[in-house]
N, CA, C and O atoms as a CHARMM CRD file, in Angstrom:
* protein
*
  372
    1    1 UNK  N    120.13900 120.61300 128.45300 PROA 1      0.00000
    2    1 UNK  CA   119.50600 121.85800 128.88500 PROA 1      0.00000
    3    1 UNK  C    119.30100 121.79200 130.39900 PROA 1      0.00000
    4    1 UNK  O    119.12000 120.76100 131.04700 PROA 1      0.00000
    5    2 UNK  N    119.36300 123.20100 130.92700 PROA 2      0.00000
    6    2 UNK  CA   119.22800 122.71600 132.59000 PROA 2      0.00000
    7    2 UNK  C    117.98800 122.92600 132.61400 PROA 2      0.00000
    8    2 UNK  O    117.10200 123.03000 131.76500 PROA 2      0.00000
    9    3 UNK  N    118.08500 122.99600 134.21200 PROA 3      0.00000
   10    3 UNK  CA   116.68200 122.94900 134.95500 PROA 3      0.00000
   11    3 UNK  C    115.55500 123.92100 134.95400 PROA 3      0.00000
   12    3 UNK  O    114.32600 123.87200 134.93500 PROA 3      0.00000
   13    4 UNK  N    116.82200 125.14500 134.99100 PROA 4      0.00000
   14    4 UNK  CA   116.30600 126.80700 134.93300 PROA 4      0.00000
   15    4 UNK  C    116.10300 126.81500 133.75000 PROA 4      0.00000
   16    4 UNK  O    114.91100 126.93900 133.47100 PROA 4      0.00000
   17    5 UNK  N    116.99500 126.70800 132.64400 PROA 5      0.00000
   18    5 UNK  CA   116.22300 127.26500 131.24500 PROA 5      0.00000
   19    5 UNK  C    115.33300 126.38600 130.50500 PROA 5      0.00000
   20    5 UNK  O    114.73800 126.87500 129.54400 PROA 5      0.00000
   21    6 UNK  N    115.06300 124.57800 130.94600 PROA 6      0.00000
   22    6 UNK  CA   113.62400 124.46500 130.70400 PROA 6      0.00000
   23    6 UNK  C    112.72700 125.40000 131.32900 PROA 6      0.00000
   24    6 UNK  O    112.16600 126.15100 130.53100 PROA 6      0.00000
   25    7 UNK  N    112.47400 125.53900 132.40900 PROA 7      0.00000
   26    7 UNK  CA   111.64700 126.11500 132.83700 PROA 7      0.00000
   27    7 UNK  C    111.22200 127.22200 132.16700 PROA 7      0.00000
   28    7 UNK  O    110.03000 127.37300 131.89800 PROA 7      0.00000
   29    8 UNK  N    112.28400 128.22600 131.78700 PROA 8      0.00000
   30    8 UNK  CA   112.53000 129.52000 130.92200 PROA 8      0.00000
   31    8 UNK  C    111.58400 129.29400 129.84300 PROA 8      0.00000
   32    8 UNK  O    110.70600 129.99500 129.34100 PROA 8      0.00000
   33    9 UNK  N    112.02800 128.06900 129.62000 PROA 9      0.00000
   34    9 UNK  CA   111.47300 127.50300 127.62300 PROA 9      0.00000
   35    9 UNK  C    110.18300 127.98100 127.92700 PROA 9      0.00000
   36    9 UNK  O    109.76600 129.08000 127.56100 PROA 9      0.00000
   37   10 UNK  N    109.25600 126.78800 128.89900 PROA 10     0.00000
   38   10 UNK  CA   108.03400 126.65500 129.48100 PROA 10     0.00000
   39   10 UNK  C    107.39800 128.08800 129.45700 PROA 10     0.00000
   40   10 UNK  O    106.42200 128.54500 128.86100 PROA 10     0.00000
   41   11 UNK  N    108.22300 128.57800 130.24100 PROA 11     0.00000
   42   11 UNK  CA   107.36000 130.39000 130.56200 PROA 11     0.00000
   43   11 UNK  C    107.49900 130.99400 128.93000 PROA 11     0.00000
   44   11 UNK  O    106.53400 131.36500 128.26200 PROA 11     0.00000
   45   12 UNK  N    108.42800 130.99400 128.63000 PROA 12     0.00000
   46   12 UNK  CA   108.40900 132.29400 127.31700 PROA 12     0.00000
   47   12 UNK  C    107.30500 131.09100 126.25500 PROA 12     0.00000
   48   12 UNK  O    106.78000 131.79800 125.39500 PROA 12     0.00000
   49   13 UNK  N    106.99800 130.09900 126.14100 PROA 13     0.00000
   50   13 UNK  CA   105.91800 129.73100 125.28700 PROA 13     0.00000
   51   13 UNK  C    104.76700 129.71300 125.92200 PROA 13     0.00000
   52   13 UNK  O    103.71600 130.28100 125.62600 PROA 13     0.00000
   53   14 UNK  N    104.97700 129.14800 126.65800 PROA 14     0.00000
   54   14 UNK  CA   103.56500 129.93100 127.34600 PROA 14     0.00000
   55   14 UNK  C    102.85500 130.99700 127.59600 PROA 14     0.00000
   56   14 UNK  O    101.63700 131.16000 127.51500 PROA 14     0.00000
   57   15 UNK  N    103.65100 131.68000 127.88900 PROA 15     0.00000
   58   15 UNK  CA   103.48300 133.65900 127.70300 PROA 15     0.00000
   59   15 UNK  C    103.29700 133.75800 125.99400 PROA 15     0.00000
   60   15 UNK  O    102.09700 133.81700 125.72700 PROA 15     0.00000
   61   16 UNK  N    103.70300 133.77400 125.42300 PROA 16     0.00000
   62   16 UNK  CA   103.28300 133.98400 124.01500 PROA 16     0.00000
   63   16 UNK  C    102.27200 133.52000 123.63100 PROA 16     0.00000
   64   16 UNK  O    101.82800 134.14500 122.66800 PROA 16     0.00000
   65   17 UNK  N    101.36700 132.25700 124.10000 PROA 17     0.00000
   66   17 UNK  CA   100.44900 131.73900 123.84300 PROA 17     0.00000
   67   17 UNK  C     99.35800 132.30800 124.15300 PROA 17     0.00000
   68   17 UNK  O     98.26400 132.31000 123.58800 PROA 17     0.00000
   69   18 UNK  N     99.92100 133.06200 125.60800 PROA 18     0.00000
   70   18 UNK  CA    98.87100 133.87600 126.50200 PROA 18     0.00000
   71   18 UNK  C     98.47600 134.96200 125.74300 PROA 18     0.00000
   72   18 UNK  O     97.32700 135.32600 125.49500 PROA 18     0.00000
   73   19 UNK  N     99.77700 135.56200 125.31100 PROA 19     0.00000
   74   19 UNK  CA    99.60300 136.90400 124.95100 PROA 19     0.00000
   75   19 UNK  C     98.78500 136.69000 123.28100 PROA 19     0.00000
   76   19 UNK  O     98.24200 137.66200 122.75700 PROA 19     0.00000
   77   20 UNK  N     98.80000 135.45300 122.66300 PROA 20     0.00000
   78   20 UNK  CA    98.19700 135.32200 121.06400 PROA 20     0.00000
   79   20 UNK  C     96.65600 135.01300 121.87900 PROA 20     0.00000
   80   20 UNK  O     95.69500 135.36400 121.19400 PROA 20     0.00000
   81   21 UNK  N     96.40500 134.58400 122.84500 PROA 21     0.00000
   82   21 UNK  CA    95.15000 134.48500 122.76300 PROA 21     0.00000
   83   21 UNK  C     94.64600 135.55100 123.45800 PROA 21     0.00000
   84   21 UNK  O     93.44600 135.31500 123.60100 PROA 21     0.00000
   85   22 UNK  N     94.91300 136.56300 123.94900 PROA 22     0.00000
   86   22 UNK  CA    94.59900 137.78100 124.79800 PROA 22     0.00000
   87   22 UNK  C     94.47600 138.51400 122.97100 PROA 22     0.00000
   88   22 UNK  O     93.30300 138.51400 122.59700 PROA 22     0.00000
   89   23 UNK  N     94.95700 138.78800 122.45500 PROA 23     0.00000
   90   23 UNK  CA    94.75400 138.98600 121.18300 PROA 23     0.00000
   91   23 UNK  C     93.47700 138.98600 120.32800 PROA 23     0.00000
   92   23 UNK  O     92.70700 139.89200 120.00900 PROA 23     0.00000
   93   24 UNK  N     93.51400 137.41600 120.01000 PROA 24     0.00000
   94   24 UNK  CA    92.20800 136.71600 119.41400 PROA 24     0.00000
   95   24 UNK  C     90.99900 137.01200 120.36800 PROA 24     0.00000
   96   24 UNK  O     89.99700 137.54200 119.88800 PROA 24     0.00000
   97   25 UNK  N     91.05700 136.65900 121.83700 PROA 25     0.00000
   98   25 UNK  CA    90.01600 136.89500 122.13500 PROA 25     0.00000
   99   25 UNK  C     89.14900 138.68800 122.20400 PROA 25     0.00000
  100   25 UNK  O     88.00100 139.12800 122.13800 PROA 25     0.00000
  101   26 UNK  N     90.85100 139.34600 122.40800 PROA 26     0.00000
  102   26 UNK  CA    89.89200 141.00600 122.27900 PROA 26     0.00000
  103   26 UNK  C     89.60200 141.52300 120.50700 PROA 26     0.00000
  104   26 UNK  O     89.12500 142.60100 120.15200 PROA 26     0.00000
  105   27 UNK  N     89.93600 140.68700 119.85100 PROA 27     0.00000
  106   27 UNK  CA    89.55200 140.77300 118.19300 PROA 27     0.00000
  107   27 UNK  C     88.06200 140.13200 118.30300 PROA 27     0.00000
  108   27 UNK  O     87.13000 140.57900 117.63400 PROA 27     0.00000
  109   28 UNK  N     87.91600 139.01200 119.23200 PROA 28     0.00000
  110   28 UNK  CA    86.62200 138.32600 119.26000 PROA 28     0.00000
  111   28 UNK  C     85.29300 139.14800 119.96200 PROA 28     0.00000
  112   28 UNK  O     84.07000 139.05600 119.85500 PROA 28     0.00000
  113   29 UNK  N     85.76200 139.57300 120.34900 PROA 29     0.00000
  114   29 UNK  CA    85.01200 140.30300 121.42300 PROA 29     0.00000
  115   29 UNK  C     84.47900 141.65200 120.71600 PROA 29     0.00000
  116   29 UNK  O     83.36100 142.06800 121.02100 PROA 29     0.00000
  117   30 UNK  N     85.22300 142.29400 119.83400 PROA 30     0.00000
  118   30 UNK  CA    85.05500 143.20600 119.19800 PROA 30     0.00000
  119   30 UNK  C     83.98600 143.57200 117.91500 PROA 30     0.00000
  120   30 UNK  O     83.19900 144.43000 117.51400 PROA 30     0.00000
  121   31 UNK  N     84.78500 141.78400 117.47600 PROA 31     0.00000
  122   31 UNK  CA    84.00200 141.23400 116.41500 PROA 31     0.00000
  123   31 UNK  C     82.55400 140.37300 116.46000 PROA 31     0.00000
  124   31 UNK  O     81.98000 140.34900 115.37100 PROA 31     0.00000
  125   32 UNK  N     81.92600 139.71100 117.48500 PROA 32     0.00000
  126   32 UNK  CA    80.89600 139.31100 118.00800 PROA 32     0.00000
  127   32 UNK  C     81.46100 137.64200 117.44500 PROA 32     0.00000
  128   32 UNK  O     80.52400 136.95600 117.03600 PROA 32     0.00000
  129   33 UNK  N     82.72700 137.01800 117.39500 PROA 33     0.00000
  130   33 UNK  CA    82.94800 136.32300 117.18400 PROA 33     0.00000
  131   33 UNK  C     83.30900 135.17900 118.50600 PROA 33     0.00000
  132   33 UNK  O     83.60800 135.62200 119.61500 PROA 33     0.00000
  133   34 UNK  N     83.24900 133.87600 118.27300 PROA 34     0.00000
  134   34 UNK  CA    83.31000 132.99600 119.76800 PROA 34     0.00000
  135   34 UNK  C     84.48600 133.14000 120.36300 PROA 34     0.00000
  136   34 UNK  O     85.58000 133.03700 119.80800 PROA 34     0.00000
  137   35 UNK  N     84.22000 133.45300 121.84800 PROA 35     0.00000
  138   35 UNK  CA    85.41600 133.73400 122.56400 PROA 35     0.00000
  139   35 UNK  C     85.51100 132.59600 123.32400 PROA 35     0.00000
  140   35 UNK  O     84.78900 131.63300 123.58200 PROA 35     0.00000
  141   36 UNK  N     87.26800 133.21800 123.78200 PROA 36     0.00000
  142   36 UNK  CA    88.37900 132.26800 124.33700 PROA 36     0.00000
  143   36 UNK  C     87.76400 131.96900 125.96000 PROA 36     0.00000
  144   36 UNK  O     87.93300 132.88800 126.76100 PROA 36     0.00000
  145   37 UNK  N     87.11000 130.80200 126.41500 PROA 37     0.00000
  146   37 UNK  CA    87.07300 130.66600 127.62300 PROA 37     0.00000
  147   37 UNK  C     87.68200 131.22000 128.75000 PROA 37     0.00000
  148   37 UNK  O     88.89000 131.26300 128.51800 PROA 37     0.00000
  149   38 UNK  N     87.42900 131.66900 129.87200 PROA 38     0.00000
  150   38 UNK  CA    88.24300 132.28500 130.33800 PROA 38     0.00000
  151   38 UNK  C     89.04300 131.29200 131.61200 PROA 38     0.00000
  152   38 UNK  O     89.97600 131.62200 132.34400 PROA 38     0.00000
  153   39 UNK  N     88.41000 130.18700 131.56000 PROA 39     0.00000
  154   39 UNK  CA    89.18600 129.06000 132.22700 PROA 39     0.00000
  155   39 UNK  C     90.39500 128.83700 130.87000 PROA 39     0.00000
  156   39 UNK  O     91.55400 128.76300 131.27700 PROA 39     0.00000
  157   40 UNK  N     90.28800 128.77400 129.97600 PROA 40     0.00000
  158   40 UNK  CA    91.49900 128.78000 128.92300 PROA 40     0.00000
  159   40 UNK  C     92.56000 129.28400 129.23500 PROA 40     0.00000
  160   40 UNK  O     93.67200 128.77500 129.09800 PROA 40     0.00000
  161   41 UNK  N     92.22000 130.65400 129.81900 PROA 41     0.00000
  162   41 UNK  CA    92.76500 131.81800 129.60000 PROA 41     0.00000
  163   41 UNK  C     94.06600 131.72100 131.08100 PROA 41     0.00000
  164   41 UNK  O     95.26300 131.95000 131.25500 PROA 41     0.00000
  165   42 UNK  N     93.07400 131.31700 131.74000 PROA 42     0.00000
  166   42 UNK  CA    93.71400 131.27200 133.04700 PROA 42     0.00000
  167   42 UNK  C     94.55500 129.81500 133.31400 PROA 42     0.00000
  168   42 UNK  O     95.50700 129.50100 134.02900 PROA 42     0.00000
  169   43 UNK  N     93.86600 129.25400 132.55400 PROA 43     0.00000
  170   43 UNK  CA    95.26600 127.52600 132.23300 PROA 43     0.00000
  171   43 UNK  C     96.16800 127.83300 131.58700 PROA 43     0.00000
  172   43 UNK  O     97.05300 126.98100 131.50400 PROA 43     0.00000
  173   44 UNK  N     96.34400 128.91900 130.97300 PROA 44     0.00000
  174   44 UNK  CA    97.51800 129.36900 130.24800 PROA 44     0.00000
  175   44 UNK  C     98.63000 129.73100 131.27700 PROA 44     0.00000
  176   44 UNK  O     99.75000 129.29600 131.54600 PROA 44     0.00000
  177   45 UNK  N     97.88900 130.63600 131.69300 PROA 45     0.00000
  178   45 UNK  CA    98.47000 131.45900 132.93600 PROA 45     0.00000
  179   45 UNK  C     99.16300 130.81400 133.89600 PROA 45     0.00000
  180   45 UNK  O    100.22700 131.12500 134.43200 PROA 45     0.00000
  181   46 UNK  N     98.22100 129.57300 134.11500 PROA 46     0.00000
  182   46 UNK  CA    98.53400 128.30300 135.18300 PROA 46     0.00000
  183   46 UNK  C    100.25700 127.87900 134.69400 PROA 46     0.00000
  184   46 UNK  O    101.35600 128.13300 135.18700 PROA 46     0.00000
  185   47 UNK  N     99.93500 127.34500 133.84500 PROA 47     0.00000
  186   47 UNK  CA   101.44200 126.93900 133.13400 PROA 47     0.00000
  187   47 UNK  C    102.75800 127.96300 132.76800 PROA 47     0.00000
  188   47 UNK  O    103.94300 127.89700 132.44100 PROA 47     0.00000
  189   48 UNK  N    102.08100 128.59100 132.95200 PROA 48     0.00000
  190   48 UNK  CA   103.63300 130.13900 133.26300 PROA 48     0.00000
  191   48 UNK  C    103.41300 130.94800 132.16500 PROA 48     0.00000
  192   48 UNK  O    104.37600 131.52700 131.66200 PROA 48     0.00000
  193   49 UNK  N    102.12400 131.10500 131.64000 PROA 49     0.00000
  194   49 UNK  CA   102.26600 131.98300 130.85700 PROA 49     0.00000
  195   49 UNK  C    101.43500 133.51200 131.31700 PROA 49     0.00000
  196   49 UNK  O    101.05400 134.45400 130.62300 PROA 49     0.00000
  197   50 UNK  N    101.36500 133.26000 132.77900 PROA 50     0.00000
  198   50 UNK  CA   101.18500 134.86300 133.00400 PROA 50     0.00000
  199   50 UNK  C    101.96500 136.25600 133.22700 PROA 50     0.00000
  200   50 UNK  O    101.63500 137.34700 133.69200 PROA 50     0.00000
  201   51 UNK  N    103.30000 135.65200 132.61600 PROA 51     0.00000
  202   51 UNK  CA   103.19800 136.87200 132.10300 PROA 51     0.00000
  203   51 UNK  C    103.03700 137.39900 130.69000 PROA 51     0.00000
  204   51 UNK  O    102.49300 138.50100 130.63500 PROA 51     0.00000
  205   52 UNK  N    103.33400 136.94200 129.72200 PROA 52     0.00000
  206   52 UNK  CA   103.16600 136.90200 128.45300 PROA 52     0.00000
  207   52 UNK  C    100.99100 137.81500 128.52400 PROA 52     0.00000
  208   52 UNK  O    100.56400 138.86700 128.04800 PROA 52     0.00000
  209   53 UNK  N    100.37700 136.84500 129.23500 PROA 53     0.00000
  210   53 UNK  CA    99.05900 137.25000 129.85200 PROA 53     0.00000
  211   53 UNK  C     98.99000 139.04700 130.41600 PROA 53     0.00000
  212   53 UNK  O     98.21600 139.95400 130.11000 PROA 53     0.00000
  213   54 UNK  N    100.11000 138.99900 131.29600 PROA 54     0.00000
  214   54 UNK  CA   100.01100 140.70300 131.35800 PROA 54     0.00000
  215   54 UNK  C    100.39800 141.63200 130.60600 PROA 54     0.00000
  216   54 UNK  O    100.10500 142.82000 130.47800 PROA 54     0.00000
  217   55 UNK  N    101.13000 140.89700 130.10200 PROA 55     0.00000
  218   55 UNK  CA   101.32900 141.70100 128.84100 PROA 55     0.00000
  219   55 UNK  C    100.48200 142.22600 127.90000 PROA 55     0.00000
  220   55 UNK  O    100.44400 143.37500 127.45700 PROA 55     0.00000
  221   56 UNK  N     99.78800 141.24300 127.63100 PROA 56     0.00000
  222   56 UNK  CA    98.70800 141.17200 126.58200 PROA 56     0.00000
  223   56 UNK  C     97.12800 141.82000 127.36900 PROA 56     0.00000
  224   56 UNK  O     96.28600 142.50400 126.78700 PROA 56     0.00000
  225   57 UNK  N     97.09600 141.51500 128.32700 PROA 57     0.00000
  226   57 UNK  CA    96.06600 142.30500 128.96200 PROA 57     0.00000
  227   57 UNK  C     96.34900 143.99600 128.86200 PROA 57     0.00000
  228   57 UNK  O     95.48800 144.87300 128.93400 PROA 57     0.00000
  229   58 UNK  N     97.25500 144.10700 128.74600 PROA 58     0.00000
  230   58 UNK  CA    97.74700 145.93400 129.06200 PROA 58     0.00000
  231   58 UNK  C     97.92500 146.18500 127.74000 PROA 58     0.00000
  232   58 UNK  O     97.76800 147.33300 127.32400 PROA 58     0.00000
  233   59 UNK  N     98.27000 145.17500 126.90900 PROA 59     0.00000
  234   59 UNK  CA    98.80100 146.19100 125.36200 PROA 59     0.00000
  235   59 UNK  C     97.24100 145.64400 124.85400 PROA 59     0.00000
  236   59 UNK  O     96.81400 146.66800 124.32100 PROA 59     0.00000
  237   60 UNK  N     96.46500 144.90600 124.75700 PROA 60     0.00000
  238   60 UNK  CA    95.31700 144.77100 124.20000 PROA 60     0.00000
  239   60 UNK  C     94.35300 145.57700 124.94900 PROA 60     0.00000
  240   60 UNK  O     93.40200 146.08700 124.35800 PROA 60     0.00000
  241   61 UNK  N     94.51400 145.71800 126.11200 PROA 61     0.00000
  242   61 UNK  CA    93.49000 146.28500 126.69500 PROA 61     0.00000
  243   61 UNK  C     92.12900 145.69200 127.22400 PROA 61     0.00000
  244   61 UNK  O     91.05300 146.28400 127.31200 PROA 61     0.00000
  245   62 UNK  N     92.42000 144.39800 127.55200 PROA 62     0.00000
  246   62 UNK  CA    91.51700 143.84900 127.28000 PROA 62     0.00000
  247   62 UNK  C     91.63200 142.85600 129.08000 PROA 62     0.00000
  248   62 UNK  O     92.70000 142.45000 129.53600 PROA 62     0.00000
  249   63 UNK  N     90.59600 142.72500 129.60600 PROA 63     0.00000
  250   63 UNK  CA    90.31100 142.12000 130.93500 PROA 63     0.00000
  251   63 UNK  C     91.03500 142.90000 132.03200 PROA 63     0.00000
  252   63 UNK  O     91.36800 142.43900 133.12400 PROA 63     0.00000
  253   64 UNK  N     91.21000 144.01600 131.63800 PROA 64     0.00000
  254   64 UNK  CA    91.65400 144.84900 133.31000 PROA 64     0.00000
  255   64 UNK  C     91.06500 145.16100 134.16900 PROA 64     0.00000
  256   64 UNK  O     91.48000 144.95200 135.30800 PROA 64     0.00000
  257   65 UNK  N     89.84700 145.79400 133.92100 PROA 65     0.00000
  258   65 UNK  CA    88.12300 145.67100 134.49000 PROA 65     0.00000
  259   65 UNK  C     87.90600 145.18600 135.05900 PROA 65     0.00000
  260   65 UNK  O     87.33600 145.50700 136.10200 PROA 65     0.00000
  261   66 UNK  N     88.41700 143.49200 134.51800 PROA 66     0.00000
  262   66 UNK  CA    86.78300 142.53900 135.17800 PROA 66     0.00000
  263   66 UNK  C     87.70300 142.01300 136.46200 PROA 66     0.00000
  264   66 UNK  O     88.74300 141.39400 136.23700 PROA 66     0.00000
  265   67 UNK  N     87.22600 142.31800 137.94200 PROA 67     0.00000
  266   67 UNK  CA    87.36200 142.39500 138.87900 PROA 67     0.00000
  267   67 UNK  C     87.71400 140.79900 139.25600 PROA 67     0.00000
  268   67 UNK  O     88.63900 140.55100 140.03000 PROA 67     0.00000
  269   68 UNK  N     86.99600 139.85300 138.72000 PROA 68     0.00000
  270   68 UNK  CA    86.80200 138.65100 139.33200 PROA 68     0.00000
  271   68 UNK  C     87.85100 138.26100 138.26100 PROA 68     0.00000
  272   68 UNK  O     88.47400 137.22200 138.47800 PROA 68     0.00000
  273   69 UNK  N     88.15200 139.01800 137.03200 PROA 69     0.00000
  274   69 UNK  CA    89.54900 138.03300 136.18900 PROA 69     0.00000
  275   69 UNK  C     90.61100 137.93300 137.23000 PROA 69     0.00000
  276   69 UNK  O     91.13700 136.99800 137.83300 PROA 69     0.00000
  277   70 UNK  N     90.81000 139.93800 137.22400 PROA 70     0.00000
  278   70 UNK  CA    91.44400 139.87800 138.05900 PROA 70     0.00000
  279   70 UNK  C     92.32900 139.04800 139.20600 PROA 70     0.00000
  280   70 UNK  O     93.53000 138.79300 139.28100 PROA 70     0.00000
  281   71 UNK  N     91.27200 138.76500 140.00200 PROA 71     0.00000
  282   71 UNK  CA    91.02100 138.07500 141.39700 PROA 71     0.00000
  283   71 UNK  C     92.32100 136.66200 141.01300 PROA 71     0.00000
  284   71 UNK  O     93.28200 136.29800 141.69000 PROA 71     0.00000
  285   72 UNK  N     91.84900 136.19200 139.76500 PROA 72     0.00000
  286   72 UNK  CA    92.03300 134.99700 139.43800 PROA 72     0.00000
  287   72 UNK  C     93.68000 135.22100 139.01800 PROA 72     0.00000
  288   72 UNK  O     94.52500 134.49800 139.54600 PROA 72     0.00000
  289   73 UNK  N     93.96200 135.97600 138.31000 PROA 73     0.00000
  290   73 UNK  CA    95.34600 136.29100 137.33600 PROA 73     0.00000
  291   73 UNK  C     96.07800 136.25900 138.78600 PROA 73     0.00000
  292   73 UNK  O     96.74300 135.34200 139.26800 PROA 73     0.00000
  293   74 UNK  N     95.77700 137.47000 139.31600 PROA 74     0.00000
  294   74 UNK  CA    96.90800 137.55200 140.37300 PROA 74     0.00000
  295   74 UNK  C     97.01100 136.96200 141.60700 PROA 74     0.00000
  296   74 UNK  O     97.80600 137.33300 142.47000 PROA 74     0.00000
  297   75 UNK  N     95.90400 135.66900 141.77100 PROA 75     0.00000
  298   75 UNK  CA    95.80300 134.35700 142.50200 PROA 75     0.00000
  299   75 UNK  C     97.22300 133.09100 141.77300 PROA 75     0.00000
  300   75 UNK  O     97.99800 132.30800 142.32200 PROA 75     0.00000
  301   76 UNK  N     96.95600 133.48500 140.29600 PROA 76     0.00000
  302   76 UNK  CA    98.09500 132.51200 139.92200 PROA 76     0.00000
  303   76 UNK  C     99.47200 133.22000 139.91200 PROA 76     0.00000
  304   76 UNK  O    100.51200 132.57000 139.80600 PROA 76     0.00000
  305   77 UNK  N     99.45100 134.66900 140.03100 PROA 77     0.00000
  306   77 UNK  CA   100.80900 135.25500 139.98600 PROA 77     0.00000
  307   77 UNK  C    101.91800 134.52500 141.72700 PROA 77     0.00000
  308   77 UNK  O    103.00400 133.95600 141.83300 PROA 77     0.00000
  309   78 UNK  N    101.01900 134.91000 142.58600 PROA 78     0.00000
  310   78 UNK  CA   101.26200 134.31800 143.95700 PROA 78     0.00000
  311   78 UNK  C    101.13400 132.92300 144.18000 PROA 78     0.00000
  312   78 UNK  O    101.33600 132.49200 145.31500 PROA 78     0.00000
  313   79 UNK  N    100.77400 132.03200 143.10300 PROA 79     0.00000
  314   79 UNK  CA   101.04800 130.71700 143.03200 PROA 79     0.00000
  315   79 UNK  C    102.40400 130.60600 142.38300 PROA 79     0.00000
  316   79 UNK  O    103.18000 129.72800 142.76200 PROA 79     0.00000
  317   80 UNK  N    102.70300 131.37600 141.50600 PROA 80     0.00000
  318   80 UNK  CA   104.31600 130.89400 140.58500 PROA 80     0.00000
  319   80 UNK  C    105.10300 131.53700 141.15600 PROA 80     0.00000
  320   80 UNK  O    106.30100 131.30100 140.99700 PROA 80     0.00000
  321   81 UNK  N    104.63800 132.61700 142.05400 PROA 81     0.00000
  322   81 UNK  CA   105.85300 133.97300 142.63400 PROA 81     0.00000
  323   81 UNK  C    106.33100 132.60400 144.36500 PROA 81     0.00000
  324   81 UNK  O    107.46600 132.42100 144.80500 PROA 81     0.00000
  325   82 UNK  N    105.38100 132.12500 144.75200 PROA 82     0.00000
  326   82 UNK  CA   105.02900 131.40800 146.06800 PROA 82     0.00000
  327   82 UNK  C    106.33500 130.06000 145.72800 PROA 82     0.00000
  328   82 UNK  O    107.30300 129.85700 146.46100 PROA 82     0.00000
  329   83 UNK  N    106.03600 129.33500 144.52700 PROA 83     0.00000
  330   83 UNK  CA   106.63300 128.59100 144.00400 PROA 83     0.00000
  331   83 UNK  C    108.11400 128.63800 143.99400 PROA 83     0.00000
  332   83 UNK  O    109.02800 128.05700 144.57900 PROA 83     0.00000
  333   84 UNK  N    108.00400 129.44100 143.21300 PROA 84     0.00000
  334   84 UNK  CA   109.86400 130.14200 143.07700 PROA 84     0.00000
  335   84 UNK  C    109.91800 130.21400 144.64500 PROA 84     0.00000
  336   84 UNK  O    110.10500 129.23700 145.37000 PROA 84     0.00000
  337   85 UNK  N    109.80500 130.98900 144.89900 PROA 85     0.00000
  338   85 UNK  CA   110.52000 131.22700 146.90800 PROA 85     0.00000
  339   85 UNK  C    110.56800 129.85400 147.15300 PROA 85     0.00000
  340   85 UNK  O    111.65100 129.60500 146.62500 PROA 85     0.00000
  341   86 UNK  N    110.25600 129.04100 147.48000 PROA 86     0.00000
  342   86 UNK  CA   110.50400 127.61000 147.77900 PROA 86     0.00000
  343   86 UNK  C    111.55600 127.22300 146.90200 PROA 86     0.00000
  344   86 UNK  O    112.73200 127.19200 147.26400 PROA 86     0.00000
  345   87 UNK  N    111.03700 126.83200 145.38500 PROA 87     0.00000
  346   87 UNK  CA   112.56900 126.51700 144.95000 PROA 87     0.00000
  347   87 UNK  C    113.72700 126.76500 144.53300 PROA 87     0.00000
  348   87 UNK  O    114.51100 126.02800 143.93600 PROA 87     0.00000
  349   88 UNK  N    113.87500 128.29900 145.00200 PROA 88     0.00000
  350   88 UNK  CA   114.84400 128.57800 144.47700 PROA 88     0.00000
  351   88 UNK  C    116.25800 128.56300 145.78900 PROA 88     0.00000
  352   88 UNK  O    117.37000 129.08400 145.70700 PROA 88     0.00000
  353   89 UNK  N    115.78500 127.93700 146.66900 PROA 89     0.00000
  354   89 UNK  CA   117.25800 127.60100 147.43800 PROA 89     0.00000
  355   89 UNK  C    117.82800 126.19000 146.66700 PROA 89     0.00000
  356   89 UNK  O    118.96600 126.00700 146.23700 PROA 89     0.00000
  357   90 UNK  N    116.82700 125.37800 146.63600 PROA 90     0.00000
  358   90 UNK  CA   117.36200 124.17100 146.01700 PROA 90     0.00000
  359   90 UNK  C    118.22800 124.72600 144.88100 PROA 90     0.00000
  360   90 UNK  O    119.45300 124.62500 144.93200 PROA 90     0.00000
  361   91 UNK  N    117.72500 125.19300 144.06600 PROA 91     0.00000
  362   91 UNK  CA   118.18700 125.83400 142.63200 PROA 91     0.00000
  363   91 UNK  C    119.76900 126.14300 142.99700 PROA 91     0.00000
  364   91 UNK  O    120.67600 125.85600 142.21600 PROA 91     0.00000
  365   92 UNK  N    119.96500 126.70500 144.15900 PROA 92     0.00000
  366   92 UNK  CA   121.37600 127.07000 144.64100 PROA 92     0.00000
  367   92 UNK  C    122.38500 126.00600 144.87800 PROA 92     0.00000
  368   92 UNK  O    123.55100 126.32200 145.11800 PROA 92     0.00000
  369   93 UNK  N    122.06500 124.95000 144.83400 PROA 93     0.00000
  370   93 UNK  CA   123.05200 123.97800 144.82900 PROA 93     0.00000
  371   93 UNK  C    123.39800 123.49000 144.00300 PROA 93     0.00000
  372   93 UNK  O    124.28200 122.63900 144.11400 PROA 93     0.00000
């Protein structure tokens, strides 16, 4: 497997993970049941699953509001977007 589609692997399970717990937690939330940390939430994210995370924020509906999630989500978007620009010249060889 190469380099790029581990990576691929990494993001699309991770994003799904994001997006099952963006899920559970707005079922939790609904339900007065214990919710998903939101450092959880955002270690998900950390590991490439934000997008799977925006996803799930927009179809659940759930953390678009909160200003300071916010802050945080699209702090890690410009960490993985920042990332890529760096490696993707290497990637070219």
């Amino acid at each position: 497997m190469s380099y790029v589609a581990s990576i691929a692997t990494i993001y699309a399970v991770a994003s799904a993970l994001a997006f099952a717990l963006f899920g559970l937690d707005k079922s939790r939330a609904r339900t007065g049941g214990p919710r998903i940390p939101e450092a959880t939430l955002h270690l998900v994210e950390l590991l490439g699953g934000w997008p799977g995370a925006y996803l799930g924020m927009n179809v659940y509906r759930h953390k678009t509001q909160k200003l300071s999630y916010q802050v945080v989500y699209w702090a890690v978007v410009l960490i993985h977007l920042g990332g890529w620009l760096l490696l993707w010249p290497k990637l070219q060889n």
